[in-house]
N, C-alpha and C positions, 0 to 999 in steps of 0.2 A: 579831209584826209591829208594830213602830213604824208611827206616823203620819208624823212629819217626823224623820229624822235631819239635824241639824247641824251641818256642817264646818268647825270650828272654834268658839273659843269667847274670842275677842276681846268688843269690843264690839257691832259688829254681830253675830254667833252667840249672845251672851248674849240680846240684843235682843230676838231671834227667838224662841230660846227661852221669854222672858215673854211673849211675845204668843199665841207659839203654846198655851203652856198656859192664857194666859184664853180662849182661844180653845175650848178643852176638848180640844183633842189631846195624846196622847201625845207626848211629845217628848226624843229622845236626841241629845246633845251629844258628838261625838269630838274629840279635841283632843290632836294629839303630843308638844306638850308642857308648859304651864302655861296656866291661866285667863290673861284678861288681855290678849292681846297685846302690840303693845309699850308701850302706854299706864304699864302696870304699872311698867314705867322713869322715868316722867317725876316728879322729884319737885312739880313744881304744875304744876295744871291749873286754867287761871284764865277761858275761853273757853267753858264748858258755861254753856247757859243756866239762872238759878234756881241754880246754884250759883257762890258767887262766889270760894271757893278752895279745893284739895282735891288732894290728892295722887292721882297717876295709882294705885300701888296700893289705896288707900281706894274709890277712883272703881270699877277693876274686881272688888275686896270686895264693895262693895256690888252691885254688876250681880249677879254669881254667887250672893250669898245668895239677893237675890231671886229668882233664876230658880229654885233648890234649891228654895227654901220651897214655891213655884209648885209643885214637882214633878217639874220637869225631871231628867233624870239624867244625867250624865255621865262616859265613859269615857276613858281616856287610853289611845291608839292612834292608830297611822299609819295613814291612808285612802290605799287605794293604788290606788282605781279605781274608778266607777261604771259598772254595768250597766242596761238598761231591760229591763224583760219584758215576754214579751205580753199581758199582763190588767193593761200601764201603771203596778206597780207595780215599785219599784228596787231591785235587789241591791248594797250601799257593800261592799268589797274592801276589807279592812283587812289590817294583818299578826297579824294575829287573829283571822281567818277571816271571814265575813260575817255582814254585819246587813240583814235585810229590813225595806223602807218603803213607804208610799205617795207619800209624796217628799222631794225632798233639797232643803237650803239650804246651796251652799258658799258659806261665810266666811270663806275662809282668809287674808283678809289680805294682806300683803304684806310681804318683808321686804330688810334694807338692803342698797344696790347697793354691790358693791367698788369701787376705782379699778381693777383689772385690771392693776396694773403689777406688777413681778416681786419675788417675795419677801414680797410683803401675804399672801402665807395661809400661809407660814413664820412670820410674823413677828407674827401675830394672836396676842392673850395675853401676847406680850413687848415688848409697846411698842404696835402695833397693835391699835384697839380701835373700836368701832362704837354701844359706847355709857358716855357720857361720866358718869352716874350709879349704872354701873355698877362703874367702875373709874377713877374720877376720883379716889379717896380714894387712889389706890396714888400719885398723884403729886405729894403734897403739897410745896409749897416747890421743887416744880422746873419747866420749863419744859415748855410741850408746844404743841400745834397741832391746830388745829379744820381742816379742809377739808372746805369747803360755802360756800351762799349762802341757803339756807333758813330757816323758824323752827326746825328743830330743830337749825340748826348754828349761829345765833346762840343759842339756848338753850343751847347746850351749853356756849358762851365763856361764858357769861355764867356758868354755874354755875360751870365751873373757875377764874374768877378770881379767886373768893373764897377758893381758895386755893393754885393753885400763882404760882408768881415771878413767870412771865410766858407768856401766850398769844395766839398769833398765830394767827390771820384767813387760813385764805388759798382765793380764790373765785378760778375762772376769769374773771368778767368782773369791770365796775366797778361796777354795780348788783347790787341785792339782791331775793330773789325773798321775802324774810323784812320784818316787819309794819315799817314806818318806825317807829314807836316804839320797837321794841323794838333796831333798829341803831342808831339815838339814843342809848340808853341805854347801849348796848356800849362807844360810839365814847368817854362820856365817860370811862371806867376808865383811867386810867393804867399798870395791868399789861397792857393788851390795845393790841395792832398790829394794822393791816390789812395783810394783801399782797394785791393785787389786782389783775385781769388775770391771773392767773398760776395752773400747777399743779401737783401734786408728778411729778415726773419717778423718782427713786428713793428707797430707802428704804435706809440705812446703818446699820453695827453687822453683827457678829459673830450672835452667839446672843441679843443683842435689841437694838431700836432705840437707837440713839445719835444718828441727827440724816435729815434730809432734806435733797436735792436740789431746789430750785423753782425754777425757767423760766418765766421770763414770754413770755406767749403774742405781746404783739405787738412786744418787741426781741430777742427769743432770748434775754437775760441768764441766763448760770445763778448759783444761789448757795445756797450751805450753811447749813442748820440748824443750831443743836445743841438739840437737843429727848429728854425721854425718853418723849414719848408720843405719838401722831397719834390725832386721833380723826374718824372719818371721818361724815360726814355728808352725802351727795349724794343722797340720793334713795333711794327704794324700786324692789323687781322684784319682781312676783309670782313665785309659784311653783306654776302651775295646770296645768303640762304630764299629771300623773296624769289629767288631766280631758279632756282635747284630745282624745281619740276619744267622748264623747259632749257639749261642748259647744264651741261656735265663737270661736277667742281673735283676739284683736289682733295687728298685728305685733308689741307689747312682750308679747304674752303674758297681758294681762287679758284679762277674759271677757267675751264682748260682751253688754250687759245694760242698758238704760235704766232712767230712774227710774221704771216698775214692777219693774222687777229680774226680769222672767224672760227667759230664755234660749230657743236654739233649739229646745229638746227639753223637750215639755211635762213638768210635771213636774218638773223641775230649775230652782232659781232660785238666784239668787246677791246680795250682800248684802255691801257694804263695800268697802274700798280693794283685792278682788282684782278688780273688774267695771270695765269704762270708764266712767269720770268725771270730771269738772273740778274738783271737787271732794271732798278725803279730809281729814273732819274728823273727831270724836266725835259731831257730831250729827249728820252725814250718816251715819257708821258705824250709830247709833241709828235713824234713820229710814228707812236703807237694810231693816235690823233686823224694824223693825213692818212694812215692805211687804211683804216675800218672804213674814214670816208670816203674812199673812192672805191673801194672794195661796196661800202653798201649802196651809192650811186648806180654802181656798173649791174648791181641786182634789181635796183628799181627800174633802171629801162630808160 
């Protein structure tokens, strides 16, 4: 019998994790696929407070030492469903049988929204890509395209221009929901175009990207790309449906959770960009982190 299992093991899961174990609980960490979430992508992370610059992987190294040191454990497995029992503690459904708790902190995060147009999950890995420090080095010296209005789609211009030919901008509207400094700083790059108002309508090439179709939204113009890589950036979707028969989601699918972070069902609290919020930073991830776990320590007694 754990005290708090943890779902996920992002920033907010790590979080939790270190709080819960100074807290003096037991505490297991599940996580389907790599420590980190996607921070672990970002090559700087310049916005944590007290630290003034630091690579997204360094950033969740450090998180998950600490929490190791702490004591915490973690398992890598797919949680595939929570149960309540009647003596209020929780049975997590994993594809690895079950882990009993006295309560649960899902973390899960959230992850990147497609455009949904046709041929993008064909065409992911061959020219389609969702993260730009991932696979940015595949397209050195040649053309490609950011689609977003965000800080992580102006991050992403901004890192690919340092070395492919040329990268283009292209946002549904003509504002930017991304930090005015940092579209400043974009705009003055001589390899980097805006397209704006506009989105990509198709995606061309055989057995991998050769170029896009872009429509702008308020003359219908259409007009061709030739690019060999889009990288897509519009936003995050959770992915908390495994949970939707014992907690209450949003019409997008977060979980409805204010900043105490617990949820309908005592017991279960939740913690980072999978919960409603206005706010999905690292520090809110963190401080989403410390509430749940003291919040679900103070429930296990």
């Amino acid at each position: 019998m754990n005290d708090i299992i943890i779902i996920g093991a992002g920033t907010a899961g790590l979080s939790a994790a270190i709080y819960a174990r100074r807290a003096g609980k037991k505490a297991l960490i599940l996580e389907a696929l790599s420590y980190g979430g996607q921070i672990i992508n970002t090559p700087e992370v310049e916005n944590y407070p007290g630290i003034k610059n630091i690579s997204g992987f360094d950033f969740a190294t450090g998180l998950y030492e600490q929490a190791a040191d702490l004591g915490a454990e973690i398992e890598y497995v797919r949680v595939t469903g929570i149960e309540s029992n009647a003596d209020g503690s929780k049975t997590v459904h994993t594809t690895d049988g079950d882990r009993e708790c006295k309560a649960v902190i899902i973390a899960t995060g959230a992850k990147n929204r497609p455009l949904g147009i046709e041929r993008e999950e064909e065409l992911t890995g061959s020219g389609v890509s969702y993260c730009a420090t991932c696979d940015g080095a595949f397209y050195k010296k040649k053309s490609v395209a950011v689609n977003g209005g965000g800080n992580t789609a102006i991050e992403d211009a901004g890192f690919l221009s340092n070395f492919c030919s040329k990268v283009y901008v292209i946002h549904r509207r003509d504002e930017f929901r991304a930090d005015v400094h940092e579209v400043e700083k974009l705009k003055a790059k001589e390899n980097v175009e805006f397209i704006l108002d506009s989105e990509v309508t198709a995606l061309l090439g055989d057995d991998e990207l050769t170029g896009i179709e872009v429509t702008n939204k308020k003359t219908g113009e259409k007009k061709e790309l030739e690019i060999s890589g889009l990288f897509i950036a519009i936003g995050q979707m959770p992915d908390n449906t495994a949970f939707a028969s014992v907690v209450d989601l949003d019409e997008k699918g977060y979980i409805i959770g204010k900043e105490d972070c617990l949820t309908n069902t005592p017991g279960v609290f939740t913690a980072g960009d999978c919960r409603t919020k206005a706010v999905r930073q690292l520090t809110t991830a963190a401080a989403d982190g410390a509430v749940a776990a003291l919040a679900a320590a103070a429930y296990c007694g």
